[in-house]
C-alpha positions as a Markdown table, in Angstrom:
| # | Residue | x | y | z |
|---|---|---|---|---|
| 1 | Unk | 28.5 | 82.2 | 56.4 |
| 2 | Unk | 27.7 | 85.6 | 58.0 |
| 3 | Unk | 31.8 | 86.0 | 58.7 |
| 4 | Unk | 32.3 | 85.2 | 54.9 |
| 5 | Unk | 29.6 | 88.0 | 54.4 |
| 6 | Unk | 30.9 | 90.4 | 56.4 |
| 7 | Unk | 34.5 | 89.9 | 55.1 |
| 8 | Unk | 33.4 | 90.1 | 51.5 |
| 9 | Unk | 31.2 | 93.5 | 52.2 |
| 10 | Unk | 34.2 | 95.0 | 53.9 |
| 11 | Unk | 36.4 | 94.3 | 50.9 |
| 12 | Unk | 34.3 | 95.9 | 48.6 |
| 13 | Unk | 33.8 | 99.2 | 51.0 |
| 14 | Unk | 37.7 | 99.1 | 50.8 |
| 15 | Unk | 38.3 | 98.6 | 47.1 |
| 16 | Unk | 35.6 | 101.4 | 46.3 |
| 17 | Unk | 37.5 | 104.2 | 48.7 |
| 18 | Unk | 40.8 | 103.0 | 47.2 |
| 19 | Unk | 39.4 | 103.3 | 43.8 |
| 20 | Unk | 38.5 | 107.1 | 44.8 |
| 21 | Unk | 42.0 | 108.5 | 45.4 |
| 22 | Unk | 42.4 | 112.0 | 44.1 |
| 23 | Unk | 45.0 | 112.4 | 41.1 |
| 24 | Unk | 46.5 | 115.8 | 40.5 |
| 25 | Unk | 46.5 | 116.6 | 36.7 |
| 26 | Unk | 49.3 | 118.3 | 36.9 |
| 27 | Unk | 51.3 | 115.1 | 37.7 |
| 28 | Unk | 50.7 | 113.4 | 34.9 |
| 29 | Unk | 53.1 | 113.9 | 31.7 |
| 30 | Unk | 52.2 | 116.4 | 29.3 |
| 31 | Unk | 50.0 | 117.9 | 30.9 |
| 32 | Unk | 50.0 | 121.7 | 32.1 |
| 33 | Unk | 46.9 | 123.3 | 34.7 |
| 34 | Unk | 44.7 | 125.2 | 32.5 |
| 35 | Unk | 44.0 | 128.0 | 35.8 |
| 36 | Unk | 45.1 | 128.8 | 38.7 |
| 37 | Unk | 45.0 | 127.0 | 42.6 |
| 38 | Unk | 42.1 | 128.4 | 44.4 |
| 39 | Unk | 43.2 | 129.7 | 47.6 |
| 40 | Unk | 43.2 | 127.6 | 50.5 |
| 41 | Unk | 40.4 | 127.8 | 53.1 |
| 42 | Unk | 42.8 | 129.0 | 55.7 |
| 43 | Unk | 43.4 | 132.3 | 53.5 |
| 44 | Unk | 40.8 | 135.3 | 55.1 |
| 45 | Unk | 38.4 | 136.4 | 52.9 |
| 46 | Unk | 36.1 | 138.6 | 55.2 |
| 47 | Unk | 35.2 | 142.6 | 54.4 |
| 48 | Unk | 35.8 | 144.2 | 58.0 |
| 49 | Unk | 33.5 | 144.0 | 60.5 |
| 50 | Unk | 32.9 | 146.6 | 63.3 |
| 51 | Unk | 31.3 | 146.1 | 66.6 |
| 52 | Unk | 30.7 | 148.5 | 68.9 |
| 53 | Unk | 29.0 | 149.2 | 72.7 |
| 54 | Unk | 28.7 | 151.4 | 75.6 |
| 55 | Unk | 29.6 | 150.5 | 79.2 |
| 56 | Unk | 26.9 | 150.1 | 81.7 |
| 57 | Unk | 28.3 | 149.6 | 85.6 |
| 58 | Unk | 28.3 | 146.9 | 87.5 |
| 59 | Unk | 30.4 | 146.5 | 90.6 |
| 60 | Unk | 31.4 | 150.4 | 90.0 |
| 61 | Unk | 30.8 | 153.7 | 88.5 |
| 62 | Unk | 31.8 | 152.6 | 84.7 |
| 63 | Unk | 31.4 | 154.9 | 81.7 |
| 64 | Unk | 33.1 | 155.1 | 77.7 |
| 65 | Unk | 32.5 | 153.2 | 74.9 |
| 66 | Unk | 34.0 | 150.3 | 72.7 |
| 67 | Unk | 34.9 | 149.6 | 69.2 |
| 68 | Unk | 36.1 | 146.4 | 67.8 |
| 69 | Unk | 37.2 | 146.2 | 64.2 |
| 70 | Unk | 38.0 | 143.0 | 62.6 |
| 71 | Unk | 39.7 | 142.6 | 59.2 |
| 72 | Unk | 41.4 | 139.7 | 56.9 |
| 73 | Unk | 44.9 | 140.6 | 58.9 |
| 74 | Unk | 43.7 | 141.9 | 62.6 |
| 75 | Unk | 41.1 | 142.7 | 65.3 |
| 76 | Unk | 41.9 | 145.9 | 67.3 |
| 77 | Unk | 40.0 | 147.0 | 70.2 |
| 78 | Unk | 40.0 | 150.8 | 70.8 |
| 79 | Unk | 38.9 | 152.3 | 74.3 |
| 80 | Unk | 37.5 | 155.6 | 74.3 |
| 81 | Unk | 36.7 | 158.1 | 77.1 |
| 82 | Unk | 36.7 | 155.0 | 79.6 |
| 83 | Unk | 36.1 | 156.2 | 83.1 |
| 84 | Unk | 36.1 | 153.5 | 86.0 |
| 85 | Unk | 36.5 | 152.6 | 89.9 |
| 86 | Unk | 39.8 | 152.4 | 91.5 |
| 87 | Unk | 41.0 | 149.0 | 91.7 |
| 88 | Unk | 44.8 | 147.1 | 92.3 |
| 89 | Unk | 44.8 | 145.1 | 89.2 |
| 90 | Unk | 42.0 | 146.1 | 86.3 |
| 91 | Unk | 41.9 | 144.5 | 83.1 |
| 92 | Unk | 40.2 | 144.2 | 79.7 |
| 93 | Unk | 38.7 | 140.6 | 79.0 |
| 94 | Unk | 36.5 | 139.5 | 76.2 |
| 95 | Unk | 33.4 | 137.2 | 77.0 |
| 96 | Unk | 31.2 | 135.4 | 75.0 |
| 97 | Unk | 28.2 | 136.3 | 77.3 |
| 98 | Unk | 26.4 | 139.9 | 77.3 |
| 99 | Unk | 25.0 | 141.5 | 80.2 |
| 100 | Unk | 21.6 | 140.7 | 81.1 |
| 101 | Unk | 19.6 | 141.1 | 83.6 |
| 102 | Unk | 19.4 | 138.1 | 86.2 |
| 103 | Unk | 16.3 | 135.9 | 87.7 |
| 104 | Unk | 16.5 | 138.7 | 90.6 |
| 105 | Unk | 16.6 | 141.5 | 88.1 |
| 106 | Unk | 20.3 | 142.3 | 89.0 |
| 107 | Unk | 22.5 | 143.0 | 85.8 |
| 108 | Unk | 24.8 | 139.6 | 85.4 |
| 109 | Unk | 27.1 | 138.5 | 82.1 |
| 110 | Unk | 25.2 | 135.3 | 81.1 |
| 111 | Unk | 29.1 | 133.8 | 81.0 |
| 112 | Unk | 31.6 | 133.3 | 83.1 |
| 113 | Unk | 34.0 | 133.1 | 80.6 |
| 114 | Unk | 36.3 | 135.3 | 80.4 |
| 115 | Unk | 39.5 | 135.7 | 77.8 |
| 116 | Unk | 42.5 | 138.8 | 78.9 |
| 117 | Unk | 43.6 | 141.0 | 76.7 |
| 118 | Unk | 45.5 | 142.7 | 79.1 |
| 119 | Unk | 45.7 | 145.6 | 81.9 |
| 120 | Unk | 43.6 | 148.5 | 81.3 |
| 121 | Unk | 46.0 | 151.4 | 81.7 |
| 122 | Unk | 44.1 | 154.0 | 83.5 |
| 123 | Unk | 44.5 | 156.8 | 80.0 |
| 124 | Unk | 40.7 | 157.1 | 79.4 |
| 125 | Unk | 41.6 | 155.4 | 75.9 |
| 126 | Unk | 43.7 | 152.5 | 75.2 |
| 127 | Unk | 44.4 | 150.4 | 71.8 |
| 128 | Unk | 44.7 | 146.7 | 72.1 |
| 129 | Unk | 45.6 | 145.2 | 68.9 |
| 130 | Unk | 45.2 | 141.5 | 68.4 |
| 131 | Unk | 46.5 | 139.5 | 64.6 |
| 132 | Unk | 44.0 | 137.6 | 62.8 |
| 133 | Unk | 45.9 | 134.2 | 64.5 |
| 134 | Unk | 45.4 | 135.3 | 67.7 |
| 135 | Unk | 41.1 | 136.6 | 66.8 |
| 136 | Unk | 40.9 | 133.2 | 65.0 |
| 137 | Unk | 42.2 | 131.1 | 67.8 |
| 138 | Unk | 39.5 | 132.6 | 70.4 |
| 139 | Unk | 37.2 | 129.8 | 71.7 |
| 140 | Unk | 34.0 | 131.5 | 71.1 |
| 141 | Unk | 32.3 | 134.3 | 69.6 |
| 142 | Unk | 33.3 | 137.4 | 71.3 |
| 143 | Unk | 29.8 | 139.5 | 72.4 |
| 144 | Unk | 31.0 | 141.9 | 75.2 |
| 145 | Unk | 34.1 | 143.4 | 76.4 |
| 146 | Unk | 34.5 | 143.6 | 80.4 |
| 147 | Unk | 36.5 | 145.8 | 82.9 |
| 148 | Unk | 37.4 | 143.3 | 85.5 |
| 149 | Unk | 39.0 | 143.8 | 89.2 |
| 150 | Unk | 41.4 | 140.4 | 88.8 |
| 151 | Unk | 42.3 | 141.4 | 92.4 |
| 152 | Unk | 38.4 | 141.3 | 93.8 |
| 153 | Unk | 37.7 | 139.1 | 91.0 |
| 154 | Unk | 34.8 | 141.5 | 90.4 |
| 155 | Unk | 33.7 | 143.0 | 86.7 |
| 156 | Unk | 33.4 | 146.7 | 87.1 |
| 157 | Unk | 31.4 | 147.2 | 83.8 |
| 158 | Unk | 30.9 | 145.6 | 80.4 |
| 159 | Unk | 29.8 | 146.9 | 77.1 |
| 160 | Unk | 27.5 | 144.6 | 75.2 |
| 161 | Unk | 28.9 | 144.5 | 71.3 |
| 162 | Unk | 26.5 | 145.2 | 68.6 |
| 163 | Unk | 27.3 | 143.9 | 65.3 |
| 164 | Unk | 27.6 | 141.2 | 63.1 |
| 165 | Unk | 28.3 | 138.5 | 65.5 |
| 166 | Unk | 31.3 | 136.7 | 64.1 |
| 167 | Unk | 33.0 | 133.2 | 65.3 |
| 168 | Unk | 36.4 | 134.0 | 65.8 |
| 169 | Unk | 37.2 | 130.2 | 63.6 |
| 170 | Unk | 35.0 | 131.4 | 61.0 |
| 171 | Unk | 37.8 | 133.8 | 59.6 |
């Protein structure tokens, strides 16, 4: 009995999401849409969104500032007036963690995460330009921007981003 019970309730469950199948209007003879498709969810629809910091120093002597500015088609990150230690391979990662002070008081990123952009190129500025696929496909909010030693496997100096904080999957 409770077999024939179960059997019947799962052929009703199955007959009722059957019975709610969409049916595109359009399809159907004589009939014309009456507006327009909305857009589809993957299409951006965001204003621009800036975020901005300074860098403090960690492992050495770091200085400049940040922007990030993220719109419907890219993210770029501009560099300006970056001064840093010497070191045989620096480069620029984003990190979903900020800089924060440790138990001990010590200045720490509260993530070891890290995503490259790239080598830092020693100018004092430097433009990294990323498209909205590449922003989008980041794995989690970006909330700092860090000079790394990949060599040492040491972060010279992040800068904390201020802003909107923004999920890179939200756009």
């Amino acid at each position: 009995m409770e077999l024939f019970r179960l059997t019947l309730i799962a052929g009703f469950l199955v007959a009722g999401v059957a019975g709610c199948t969409y049916s595109d209007p359009s399809s159907e003879a004589g009939s014309t849409p009456t507006q327009p498709p909305a857009p589809s969810s993957s299409a951006p629809s965001t204003i621009p969104t800036t975020f901005e910091g300074k860098f403090q120093s960690q492992a050495a002597a770091t200085s400049g500032s940040v922007t990030v500015q993220v719109t419907d088609t890219s993210a770029v990150l501009q560099l300006k007036d970056i001064s840093t230690g010497q070191g045989d391979d620096l480069r620029l990662m984003l990190s979903p963690g900020t800089l924060s002070p440790n138990a001990s008081g010590e200045l720490g990123l509260t993530s070891q995460d890290l995503i490259e952009l790239g080598q830092l190129d020693g100018s004092g500025s430097q433009r990294v330009e990323m498209d909205i696929r590449q922003w989008s496909s980041l794995p989690s909010p970006v909330r700092s921007v860090v000079i790394y030693n990949y060599a040492d496997r040491t972060a010279y100096g992040t800068a904390n981003l201020i802003g909107q904080q923004v999920m890179p999957g939200d756009r």
